[in-house]
C-alpha positions in Angstrom: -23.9 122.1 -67.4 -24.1 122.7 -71.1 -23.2 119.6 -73.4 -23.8 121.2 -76.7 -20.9 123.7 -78.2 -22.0 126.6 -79.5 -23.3 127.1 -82.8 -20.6 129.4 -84.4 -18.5 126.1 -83.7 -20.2 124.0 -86.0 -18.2 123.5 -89.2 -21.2 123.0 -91.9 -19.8 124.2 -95.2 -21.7 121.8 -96.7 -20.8 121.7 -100.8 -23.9 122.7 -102.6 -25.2 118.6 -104.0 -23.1 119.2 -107.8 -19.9 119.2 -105.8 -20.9 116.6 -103.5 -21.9 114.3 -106.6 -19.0 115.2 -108.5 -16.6 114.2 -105.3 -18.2 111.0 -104.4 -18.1 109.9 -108.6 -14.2 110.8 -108.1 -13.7 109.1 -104.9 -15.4 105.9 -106.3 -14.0 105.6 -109.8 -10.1 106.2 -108.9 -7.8 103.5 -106.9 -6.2 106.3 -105.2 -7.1 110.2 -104.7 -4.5 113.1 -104.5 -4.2 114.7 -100.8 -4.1 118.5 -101.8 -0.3 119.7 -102.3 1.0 116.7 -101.6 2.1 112.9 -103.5 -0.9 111.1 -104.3 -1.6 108.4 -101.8 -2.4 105.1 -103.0 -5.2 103.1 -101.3 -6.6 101.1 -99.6 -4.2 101.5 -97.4 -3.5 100.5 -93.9 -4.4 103.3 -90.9 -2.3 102.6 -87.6 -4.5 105.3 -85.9 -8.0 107.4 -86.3 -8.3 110.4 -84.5 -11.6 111.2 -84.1 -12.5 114.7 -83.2 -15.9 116.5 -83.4 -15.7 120.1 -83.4 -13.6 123.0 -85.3 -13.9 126.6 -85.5 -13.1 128.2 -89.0 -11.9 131.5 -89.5 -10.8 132.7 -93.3 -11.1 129.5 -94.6 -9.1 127.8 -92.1 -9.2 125.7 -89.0 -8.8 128.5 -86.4 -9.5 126.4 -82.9 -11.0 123.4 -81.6 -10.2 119.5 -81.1 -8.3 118.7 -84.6 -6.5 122.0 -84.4 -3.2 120.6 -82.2 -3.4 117.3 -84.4 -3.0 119.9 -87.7 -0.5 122.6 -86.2 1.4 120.3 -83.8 2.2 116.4 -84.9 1.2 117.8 -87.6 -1.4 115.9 -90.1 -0.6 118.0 -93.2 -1.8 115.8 -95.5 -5.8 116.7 -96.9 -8.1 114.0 -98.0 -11.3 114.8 -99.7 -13.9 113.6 -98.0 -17.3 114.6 -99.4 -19.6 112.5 -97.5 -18.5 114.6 -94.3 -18.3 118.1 -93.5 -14.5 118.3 -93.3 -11.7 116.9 -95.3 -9.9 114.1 -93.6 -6.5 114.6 -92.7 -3.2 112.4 -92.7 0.4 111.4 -91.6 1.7 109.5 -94.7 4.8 108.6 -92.2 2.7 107.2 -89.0 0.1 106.4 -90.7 -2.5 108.4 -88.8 -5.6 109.5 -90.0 -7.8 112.1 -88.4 -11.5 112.7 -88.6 -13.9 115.6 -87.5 -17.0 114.2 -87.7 -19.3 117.0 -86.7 -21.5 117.3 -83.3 -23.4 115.5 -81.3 -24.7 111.2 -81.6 -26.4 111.8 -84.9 -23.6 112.9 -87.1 -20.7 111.3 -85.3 -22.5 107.8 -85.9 -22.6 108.9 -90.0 -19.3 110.1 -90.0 -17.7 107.1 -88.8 -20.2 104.8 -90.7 -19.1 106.4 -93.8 -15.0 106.2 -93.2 -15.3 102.9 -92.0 -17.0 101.8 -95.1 -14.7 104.0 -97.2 -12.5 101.9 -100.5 -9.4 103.9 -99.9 -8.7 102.7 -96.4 -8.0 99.5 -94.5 -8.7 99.9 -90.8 -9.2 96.3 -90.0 -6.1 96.6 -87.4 -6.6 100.7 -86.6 -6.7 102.1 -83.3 -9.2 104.7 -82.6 -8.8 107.1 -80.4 -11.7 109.6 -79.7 -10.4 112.9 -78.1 -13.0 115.7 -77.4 -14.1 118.2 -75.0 -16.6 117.6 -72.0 -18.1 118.6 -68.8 -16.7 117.6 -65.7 -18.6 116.0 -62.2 -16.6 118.2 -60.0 -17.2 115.2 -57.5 -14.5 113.2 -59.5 -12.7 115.7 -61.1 -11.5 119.2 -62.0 -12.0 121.7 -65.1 -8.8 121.2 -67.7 -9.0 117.2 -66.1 -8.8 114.2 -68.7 -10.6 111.1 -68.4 -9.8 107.6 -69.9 -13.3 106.3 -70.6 -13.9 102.4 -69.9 -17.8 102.7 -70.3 -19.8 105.3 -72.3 -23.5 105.7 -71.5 -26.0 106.6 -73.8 -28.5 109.5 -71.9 -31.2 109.9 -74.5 -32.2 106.7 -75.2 -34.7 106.6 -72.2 -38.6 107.2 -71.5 -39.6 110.4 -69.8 -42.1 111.5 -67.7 -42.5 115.4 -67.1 -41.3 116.3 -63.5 -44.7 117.6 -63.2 -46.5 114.5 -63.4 -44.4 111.7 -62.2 -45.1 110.0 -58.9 -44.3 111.7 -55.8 -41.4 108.8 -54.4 -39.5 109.3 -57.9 -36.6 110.7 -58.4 -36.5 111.1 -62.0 -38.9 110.9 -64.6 -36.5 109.1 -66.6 -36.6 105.6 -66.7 -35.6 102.6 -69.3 -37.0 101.2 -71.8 -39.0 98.2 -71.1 -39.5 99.6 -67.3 -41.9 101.0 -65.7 -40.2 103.4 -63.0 -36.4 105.1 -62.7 -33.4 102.2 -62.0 -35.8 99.4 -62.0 -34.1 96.2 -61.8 -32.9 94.0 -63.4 -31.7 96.8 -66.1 -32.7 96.2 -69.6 -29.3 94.5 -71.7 -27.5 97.1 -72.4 -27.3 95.8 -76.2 -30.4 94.8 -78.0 -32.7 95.0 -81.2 -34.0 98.4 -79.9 -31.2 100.0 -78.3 -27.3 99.9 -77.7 -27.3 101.7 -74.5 -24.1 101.2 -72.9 -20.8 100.0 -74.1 -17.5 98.9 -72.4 -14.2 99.4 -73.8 -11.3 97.0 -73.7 -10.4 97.7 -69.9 -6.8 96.5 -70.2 -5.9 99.2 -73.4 -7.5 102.0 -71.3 -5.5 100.7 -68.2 -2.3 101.4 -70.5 -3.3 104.1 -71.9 -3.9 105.5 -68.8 -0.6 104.1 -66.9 1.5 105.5 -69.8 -0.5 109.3 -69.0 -1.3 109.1 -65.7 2.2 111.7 -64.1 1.3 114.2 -67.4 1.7 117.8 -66.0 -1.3 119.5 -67.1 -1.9 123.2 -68.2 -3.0 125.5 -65.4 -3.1 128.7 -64.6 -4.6 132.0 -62.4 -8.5 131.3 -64.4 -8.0 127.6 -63.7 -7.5 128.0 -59.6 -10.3 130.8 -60.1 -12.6 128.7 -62.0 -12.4 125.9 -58.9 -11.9 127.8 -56.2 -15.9 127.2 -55.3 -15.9 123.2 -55.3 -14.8 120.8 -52.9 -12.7 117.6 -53.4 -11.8 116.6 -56.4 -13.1 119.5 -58.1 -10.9 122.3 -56.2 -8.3 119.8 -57.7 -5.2 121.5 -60.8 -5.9 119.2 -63.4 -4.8 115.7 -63.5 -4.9 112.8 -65.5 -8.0 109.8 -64.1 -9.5 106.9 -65.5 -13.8 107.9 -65.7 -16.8 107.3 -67.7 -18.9 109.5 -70.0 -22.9 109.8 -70.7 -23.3 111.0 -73.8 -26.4 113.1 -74.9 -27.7 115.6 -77.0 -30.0 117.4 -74.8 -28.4 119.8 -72.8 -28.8 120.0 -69.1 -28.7 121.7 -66.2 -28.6 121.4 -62.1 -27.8 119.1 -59.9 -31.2 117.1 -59.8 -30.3 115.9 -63.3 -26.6 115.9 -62.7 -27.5 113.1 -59.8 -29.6 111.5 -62.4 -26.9 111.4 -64.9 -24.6 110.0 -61.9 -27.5 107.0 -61.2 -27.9 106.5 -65.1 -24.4 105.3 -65.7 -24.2 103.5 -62.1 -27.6 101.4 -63.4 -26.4 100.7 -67.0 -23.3 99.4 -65.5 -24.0 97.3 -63.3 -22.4 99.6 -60.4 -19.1 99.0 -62.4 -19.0 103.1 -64.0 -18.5 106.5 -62.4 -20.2 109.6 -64.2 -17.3 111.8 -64.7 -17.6 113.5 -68.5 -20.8 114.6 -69.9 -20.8 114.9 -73.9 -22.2 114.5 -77.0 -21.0 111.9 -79.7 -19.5 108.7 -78.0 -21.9 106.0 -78.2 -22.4 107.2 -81.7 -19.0 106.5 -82.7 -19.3 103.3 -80.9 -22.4 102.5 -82.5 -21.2 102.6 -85.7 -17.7 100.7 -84.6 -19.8 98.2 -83.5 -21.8 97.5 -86.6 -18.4 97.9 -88.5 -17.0 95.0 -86.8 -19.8 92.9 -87.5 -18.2 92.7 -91.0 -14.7 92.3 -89.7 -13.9 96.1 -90.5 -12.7 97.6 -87.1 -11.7 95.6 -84.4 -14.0 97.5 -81.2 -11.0 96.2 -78.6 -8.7 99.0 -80.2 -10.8 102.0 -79.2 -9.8 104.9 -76.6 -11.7 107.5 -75.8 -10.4 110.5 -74.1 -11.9 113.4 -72.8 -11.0 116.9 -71.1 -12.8 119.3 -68.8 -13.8 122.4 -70.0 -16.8 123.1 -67.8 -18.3 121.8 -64.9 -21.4 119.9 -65.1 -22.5 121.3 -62.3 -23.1 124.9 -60.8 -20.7 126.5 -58.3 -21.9 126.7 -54.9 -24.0 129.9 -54.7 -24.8 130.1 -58.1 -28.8 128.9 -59.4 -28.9 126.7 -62.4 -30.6 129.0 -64.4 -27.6 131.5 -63.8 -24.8 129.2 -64.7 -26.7 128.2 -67.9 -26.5 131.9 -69.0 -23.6 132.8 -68.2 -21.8 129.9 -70.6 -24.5 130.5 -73.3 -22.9 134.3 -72.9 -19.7 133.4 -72.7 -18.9 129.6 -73.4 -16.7 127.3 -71.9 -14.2 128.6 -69.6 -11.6 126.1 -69.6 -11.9 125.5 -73.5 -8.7 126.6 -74.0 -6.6 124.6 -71.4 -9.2 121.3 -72.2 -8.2 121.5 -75.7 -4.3 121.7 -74.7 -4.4 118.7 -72.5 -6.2 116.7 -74.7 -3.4 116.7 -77.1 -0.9 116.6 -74.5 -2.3 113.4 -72.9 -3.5 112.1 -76.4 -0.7 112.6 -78.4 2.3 110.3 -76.8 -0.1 107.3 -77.0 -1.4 107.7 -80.5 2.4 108.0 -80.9 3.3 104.8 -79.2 0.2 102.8 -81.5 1.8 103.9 -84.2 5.6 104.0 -83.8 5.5 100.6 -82.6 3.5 98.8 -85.2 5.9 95.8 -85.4 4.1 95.1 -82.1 0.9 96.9 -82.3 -0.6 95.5 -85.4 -0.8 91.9 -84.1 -0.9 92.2 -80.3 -2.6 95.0 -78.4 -1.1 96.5 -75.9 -1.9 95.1 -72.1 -3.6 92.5 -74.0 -7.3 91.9 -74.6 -10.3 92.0 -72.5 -12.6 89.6 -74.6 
């Protein structure tokens, strides 16, 4: 299974520090900043929705493919916000009031990114939704490549002690194991928040349930590499893509094989209290939600309006037949085969619910939809 995307995918034009300094001076000093071609926008101003997407590739200066492409080309966000603190501009429906992010990859930079638009003058997101819609891997025991998951729990996978597989005891099954533990799963977990660690965190189960029951008959792109692609697995993975409600560990560290894809199965069992199935493996969620949560603390986001959405474009596990080792190289080679098709359901199951959020907002603002869990 490989988490990370590759590096030509990165965005990192990063303006040299002059440009940076001069754009963060502007930003501070004016009450409202210009989107490029377009009527100045005056702020703060209230977001409906943040889309917040992780990845882009460039090509010629623009955004060729990846996760905010279909919000650009399709809804379309047309309107381009500086934003000089990130390593994109941010870009916005003046009509819907949407706003869209690309915060970069992996926990490190999407925790920044969202720290630094939440804590941004020109926007009020005390009533926003959020809706985080990236690319994954897929269990094929619960699902299928070009599959979507609604996300009620997101797992952090990095924040753990490690023992080489080398040297741990002979009756383990890991060598990973929790803080504040001495062996793999020993109970009673660790909280799952705490001074050292935010661990695991639950969305509000009652949006995702309506997210999901607005999504869940979607059609899905498929085609000839799709059936190809799943012909090996069994079950749910042999499944065309379809629309499920699953859970995600996030990490950093890429892995392989299906020791550690049982591991990453048992590590989002234990941190939930048996209440989360593994299903997407990625990078940046319980960053985002790290820095939603400290955000709320001051009464700047409200953490029951986050989704988080997530589409298949690889299997987290090797097809029958195939060694670990192999199935790494062949994606470093030749990336992710179901990119394409992930990145078109995303939007597709995405879209009509960001659409809802904010097309409704006589309702929305106040009173969130299937009402809330805490």
């Amino acid at each position: 299974m490989s988490v990370s995307i590759s590096e030509n995918r990165i965005l990192s034009a990063i303006s040299k520090p002059a440009k940076i300094f001069a754009a963060i001076a502007l930003s501070c000093a004016l009450p409202s900043l210009p989107a490029f071609g377009a009527t100045p926008v005056q702020g703060p101003f209230e977001v409906r929705v943040v889309v917040v997407t992780t990845w882009e590739a460039i090509k010629d200066g623009e955004d060729a493919h990846g996760e905010l492409h279909a919000w650009r080309t399709q809804w379309p966000l047309k309107t381009e916000l500086p934003f000089a603190v990130g390593v994109h501009p941010l870009m916005y429906d003046p009509d819907r009031h949407v706003l869209a992010i690309l915060t970069g990859m992996a926990t490190a930079r999407a925790a920044a990114s969202i720290m630094a638009l939440g804590l941004d003058p020109r926007f009020d997101l005390s009533h926003a939704y959020w809706l985080v819609a990236g690319t994954a891997g897929v269990d094929p025991l619960v699902a299928s490549a070009g599959s979507v998951a609604w996300c009620r729990w997101v797992v952090d996978g990095d924040l753990e002690q490690e023992l080489d597989a080398r040297d741990m005891p002979a009756d383990w099954p890991t060598g990973a194991f929790p803080y504040g533990r001495s062996r793999p799963y020993e109970v009673p977990a660790p909280p799952i928040h705490s001074e050292a660690a935010n661990v695991a965190f639950a969305l509000n189960r009652k949006l995702v349930d309506w997210a999901y029951a607005r999504t869940r008959d979607l059609v899905l792109p498929d085609d000839p590499q799709l059936a190809k692609l799943r012909a090996p697995y069994d079950g749910a993975g042999k499944r065309p893509p379809f629309v499920f409600e699953g859970d995600g560990l996030m990490s950093a560290r890429t892995w392989y094989g299906p020791k550690l894809n049982e591991w990453a199965r048992q590590w989002v069992s234990y941190w939930t209290a048996g209440g989360g199935v593994f299903a997407m493996s990625a990078e940046e969620d319980t960053g985002v939600m790290q820095a939603l949560t400290l955000l709320a603390q001051d009464k700047r986001v409200d953490l029951d309006r986050v989704l988080i959405l997530r589409a298949a474009s690889d299997y987290t596990l090797e097809p029958p037949g195939m060694s670990a080792a192999a199935f790494a190289a062949k994606e470093a080679k030749e990336g992710f085969p179901a990119e394409t098709q992930a990145l078109q359901s995303l939007y597709r199951v995405g879209s009509p619910v960001v659409r809802a959020l904010a097309d409704d907002w006589d309702h929305t603002r106040e009173t969130i939809p299937g009402a809330s869990a805490h």
